[in-house]
N, C-alpha and C positions, 0 to 999 in steps of 0.2 A: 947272780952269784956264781962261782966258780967250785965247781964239785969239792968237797974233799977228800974222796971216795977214788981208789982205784978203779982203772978202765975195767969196766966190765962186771963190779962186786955190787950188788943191790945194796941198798941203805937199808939201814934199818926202819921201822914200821913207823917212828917220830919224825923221819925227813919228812921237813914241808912242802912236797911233792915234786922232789927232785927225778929229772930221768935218765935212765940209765943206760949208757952206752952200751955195746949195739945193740939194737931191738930188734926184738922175736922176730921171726919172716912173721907179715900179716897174712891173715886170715882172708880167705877168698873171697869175694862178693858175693851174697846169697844170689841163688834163684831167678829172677825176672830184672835183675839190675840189670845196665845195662853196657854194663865194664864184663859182664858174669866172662870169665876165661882168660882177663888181663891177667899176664905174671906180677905176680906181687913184687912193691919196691922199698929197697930198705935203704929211708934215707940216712947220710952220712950227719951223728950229731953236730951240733957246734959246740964252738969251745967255750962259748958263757953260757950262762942260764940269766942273765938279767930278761923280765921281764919286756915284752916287745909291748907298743904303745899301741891299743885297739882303737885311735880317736885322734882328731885330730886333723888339718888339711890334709896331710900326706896321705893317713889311711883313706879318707874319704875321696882324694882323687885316686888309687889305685890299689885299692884292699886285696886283688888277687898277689899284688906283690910283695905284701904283707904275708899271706896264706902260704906263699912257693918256701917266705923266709920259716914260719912257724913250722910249715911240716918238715925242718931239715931236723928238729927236734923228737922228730918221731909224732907218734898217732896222739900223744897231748903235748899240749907245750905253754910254759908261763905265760901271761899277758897283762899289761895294764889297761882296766877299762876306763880308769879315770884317776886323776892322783891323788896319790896313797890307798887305791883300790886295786888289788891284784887279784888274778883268778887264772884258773888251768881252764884251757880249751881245746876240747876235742874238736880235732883236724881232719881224721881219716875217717871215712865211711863205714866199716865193719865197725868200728869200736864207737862210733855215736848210735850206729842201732841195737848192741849192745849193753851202752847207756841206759838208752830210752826203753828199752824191754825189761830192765832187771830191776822191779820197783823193791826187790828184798837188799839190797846192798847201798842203794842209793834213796835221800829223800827231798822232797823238795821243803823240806819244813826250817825255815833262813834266820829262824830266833837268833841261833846261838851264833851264828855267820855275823847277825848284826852287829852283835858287844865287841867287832874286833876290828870295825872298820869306821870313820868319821860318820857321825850322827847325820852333819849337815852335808854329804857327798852328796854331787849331783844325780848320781845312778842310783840314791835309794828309793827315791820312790817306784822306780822299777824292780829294784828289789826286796822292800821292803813284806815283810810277812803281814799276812792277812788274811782270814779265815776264809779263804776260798778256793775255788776249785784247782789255783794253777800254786797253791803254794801247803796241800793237803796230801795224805798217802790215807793208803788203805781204805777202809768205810766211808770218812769223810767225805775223800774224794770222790767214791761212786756216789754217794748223796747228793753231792753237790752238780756231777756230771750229769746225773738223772734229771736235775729239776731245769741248766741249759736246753741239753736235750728235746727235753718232752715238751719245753717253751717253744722252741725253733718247730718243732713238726708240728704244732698250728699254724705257721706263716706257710700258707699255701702258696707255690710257686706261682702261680700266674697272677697272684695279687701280689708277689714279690717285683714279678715281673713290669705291671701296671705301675708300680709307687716308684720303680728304677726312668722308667718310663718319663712319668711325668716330673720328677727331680731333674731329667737329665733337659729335659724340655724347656723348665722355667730354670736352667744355667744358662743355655744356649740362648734364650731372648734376654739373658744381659750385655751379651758381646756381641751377637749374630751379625748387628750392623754395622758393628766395627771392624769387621775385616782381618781380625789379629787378632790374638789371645795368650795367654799364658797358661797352657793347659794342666799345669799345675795349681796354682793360686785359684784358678777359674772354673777347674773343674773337677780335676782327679782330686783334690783334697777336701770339694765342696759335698760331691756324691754322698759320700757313706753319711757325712753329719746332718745334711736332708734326709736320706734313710734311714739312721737308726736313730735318729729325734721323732721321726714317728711312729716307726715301731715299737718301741722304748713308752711313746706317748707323750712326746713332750711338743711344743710349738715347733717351726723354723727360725725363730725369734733368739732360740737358744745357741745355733747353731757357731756362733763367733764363740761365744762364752769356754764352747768345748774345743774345737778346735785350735785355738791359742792355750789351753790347758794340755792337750794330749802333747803338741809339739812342741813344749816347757819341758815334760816329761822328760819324750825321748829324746830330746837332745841336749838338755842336762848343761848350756854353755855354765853356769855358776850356780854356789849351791842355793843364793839365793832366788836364782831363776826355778831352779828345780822345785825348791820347795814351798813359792808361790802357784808355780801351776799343779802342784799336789794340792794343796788348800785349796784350790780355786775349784780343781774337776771332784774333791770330795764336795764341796758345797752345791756343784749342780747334780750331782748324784741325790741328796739330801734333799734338793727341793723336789724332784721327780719323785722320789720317793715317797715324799709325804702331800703330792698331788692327786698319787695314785691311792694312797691311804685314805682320801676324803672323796676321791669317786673313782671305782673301778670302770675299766675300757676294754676293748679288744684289743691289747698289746702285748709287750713282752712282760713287760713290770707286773702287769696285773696277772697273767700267766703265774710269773713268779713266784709272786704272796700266796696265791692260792692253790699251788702245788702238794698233794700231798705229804709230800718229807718234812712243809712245815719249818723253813728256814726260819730263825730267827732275825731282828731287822737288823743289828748287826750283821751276818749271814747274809743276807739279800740283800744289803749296801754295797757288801763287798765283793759278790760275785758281778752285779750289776756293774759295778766299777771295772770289775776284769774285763767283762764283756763289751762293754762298749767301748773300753781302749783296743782290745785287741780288734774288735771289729771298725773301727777309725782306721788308724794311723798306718798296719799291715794293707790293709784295701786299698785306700788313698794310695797307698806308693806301689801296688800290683799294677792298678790303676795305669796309673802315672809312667811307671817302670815301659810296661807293656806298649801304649802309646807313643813312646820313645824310641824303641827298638820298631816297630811298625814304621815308623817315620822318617827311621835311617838308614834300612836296609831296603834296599831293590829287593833282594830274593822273595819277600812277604808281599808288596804292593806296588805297581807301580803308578797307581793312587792307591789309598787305603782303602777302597772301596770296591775296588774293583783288579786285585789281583788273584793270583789261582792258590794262595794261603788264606788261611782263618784268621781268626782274632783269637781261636783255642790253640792254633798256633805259638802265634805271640804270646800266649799268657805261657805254655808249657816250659816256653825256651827262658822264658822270664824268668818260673819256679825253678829253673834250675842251674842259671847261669847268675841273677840278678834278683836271689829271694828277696823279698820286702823285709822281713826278720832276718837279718845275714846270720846273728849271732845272740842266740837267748839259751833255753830252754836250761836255768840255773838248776843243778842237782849239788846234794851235797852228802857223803860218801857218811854212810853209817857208823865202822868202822873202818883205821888203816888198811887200805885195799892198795895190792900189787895192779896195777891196770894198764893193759897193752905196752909194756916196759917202763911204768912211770908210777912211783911210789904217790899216794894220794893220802893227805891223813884226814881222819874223821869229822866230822864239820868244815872243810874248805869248800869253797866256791869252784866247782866245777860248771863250764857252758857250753853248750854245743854251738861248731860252728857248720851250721846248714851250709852255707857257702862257697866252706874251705874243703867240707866233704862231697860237695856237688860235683865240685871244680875240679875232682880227682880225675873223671872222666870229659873225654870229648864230647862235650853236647852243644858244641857251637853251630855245625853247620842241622839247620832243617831235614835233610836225608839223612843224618848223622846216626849213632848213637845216641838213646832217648830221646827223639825227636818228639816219639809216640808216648814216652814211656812215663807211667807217674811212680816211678821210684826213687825217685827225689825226697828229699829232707824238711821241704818249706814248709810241710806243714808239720814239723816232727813226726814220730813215729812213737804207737808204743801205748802206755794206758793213757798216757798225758797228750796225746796226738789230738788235733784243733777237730773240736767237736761239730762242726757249724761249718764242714771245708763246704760243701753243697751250695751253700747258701752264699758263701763268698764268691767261689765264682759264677756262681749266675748274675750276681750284680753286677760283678766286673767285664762280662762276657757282654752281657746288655746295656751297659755305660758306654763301652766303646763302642759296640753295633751304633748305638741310638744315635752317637758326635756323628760318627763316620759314615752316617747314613745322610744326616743334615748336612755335613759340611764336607764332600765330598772331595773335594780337591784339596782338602788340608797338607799344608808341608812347613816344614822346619826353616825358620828364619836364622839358623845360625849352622856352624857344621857342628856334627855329631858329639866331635872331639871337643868345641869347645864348650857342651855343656859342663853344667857342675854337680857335686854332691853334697848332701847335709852331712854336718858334725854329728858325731855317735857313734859309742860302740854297738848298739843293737840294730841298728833298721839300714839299709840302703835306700837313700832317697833323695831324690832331682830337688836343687833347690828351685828350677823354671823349666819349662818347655814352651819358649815363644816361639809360634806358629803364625800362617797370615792363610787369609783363604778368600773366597768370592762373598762377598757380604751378602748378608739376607735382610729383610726386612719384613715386618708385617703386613707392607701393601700389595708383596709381588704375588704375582699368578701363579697359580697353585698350592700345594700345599705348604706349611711352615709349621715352626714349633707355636706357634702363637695363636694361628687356626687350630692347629690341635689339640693345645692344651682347653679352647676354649670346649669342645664337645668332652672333655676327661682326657685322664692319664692315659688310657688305653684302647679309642676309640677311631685310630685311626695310624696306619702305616706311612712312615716317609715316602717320599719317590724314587723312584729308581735315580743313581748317578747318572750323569751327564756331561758330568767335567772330562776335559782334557785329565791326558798325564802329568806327574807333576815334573815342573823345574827343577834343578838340582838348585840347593841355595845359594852356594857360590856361583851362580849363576846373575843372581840379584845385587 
């Protein structure tokens, strides 16, 4: 829409979060960022305020093009996440850590958000309220953060490590012999759903059921897609739930029930549901993300296995050029608040874009700024900040070690540029990564995933590489 406001006069406190030409110099980047000393820049507004589209081919092949358009709007700016769903999205870095720290002005509690948007939208089930910990303020929410928490610091990392281990072992003996893979489909989305199926407690058996439930979610193509894999991932929620009701385990679930705070089963449906989406579909595409960028740049590898960068490398530059969450962390404004030049009224859907505030800064090259640095967004900031970050990347850190250890000479079957992206306003994520490498097989000399799986998860190291350097793929 088009202001109706003279240049420069703020609206009054009922605009529905119109912005207001020109905006305050911004505020400096705190502390240990790693822009800290960059001059602040005051972009130049535009002349509409129509909502820009968060979804879609276009954003999905080049959402930073999106981001350069949204921050001409200043530090928020309108968005459609999906049609007839609009929401303001914080773009600049001072003002989403702002955001995230000031839980007295802002809540995450999406009742009243709902009554005002299509019932059957594809993005409700991601936004939809739920008595849990990512959609609670005040007591609630430390209640609930308490009983995560103090779940996850029983999962002892080296038995985290062994269960990554051996997931990653019986992936690799379904392709090993084929010479080729989709390291998406085959691996990076398969990991976390082996992982937290038994953490969680439930079979491998489960693992398709969830996985086609979580990526219904986030990707929302129709609202009857959406709202079948909302039905679907409550129902395997429900059964694990009342598996663990009829005999407790050493896992998370059982953890959970018998925590002191005393969830009710409502309560521990819904947290459970939180937690094993966000711990899926974010991982899966660090995962994935990460593998990707290893695989196309020289500077990291020239095999993955053996160049003079990490795999902590790749994930950092991941988190902060290519977060898996580009764009969530829904807050919604207590009352009409004036915020970083942009009138906000009281229950609207504000979200942070981890992304667009990443992207402010130069962290593309390795020697770069932030190369080292975790002052990054991806895993937001603040009381609602991802409780469990530990735990995610050591599986992520250890999934890739474990491929790139077996499959040393892995390289990209196609160029870089021609991969592609999934539909969504929330997540960044590869729809394929077809690779091709030296096939393995369970009969050859020395060690394999197959001999190793057979002594346990964790009873034995791959071999040292051996391969050549790789090919470039237009070389193929």
């Amino acid at each position: 829409m088009t202001s109706p406001y003279e240049p420069g006069a703020a609206p009054p406190p009922s605009c529905p979060g119109q912005a207001v030409p020109p905006q305050p110099e911004a505020a400096a980047p705190p502390p240990g960022c790693p822009a800290h000393g960059m001059p602040p820049q005051a972009p130049a507004p535009p002349d509409a305020y129509a909502p820009v589209k968060l979804y879609g081919p276009e954003f999905a092949a080049d959402p930073q093009r999106v981001y350069a358009q949204l921050r001409q709007y200043g530090a928020v700016a309108p968005v459609e996440i999906a049609p007839e769903v609009t929401a303001m999205l914080v773009t600049d870095y001072r003002a989403a850590l702002d955001l995230l720290n000031d839980d007295s002005t802002w809540s995450k509690d999406s009742r009243a958000w709902m009554q005002t948007v299509p019932a059957d939208s594809p993005v409700m089930p991601m936004l939809h309220w739920r008595p849990n910990v990512f959609y609670s303020d005040g007591p609630a929410h430390v209640r609930y953060r308490d009983v995560i928490v103090d779940s996850f610091k029983l999962v002892e990392p080296h038995e985290l490590r062994a269960r990554v281990h051996h997931a990653a072992d019986t992936l690799i003996q379904r392709f090993g012999a084929r010479g080729e893979a989709d390291l998406i489909a085959d691996y990076a989305r398969l990991i976390p759903l082996l992982m937290f199926n038994t953490l969680f407690g439930l079979p491998d058996s489960y693992s398709e059921r969830l996985i086609a439930a979580i990526a219904g979610m986030m990707e929302g193509n129709s609202p009857e897609e959406a709202n079948a894999a909302n039905e679907a991932y409550t129902q395997y929620i429900m059964e694990l739930v009342g598996a663990k009701k009829a005999q407790r385990g050493p896992d998370l679930t059982s953890w959970m029930m018998d925590h002191p705070n005393d969830l009710g089963d409502e309560e521990l449906i819904h947290n459970i549901i939180l937690v094993m989406g966000a711990g899926n579909e974010p991982l899966a595409n660090l995962i994935g993300n990460s593998l990707a960028r290893m695989l196309s740049d020289d500077r990291y590898y020239h095999t993955v296995s053996g160049g003079a960068l990490t795999v902590h490398d790749a994930i950092n530059e991941v988190l902060w050029n290519d977060p898996p969450m580009a764009n969530y962390s829904a807050h919604f404004p207590v009352r009409d608040v004036f915020f970083h030049g942009t009138w906000l009224r009281a229950g609207q859907l504000v979200m942070v874009s981890y992304a667009a505030a990443n992207s402010q800064f130069d962290t593309t090259g390795v020697d770069g700024p932030g190369s080292g640095s975790g002052s990054h967004l991806a895993w937001a900031a603040g009381p609602h900040a991802c409780p469990v970050k530990r735990h995610a990347l050591l599986i992520a850190v250890t999934a890739i070690e474990r491929l790139t250890a077996w499959l040393s000479d892995i390289e990209l079957t196609v160029q870089p540029s021609e991969l592609t992206w999934r539909n969504g306003a929330f997540h960044r994520a590869l729809t394929a990564l077809p690779t091709r490498f030296t096939p393995i097989t369970p009969d050859q000399a020395g060690a394999t995933p197959w001999h190793n799986s057979e002594r346990g998860p964790s009873s034995s190291t791959p071999p040292e590489p051996t391969s050549t350097g790789r090919t470039p793929a237009s070389a193929h």
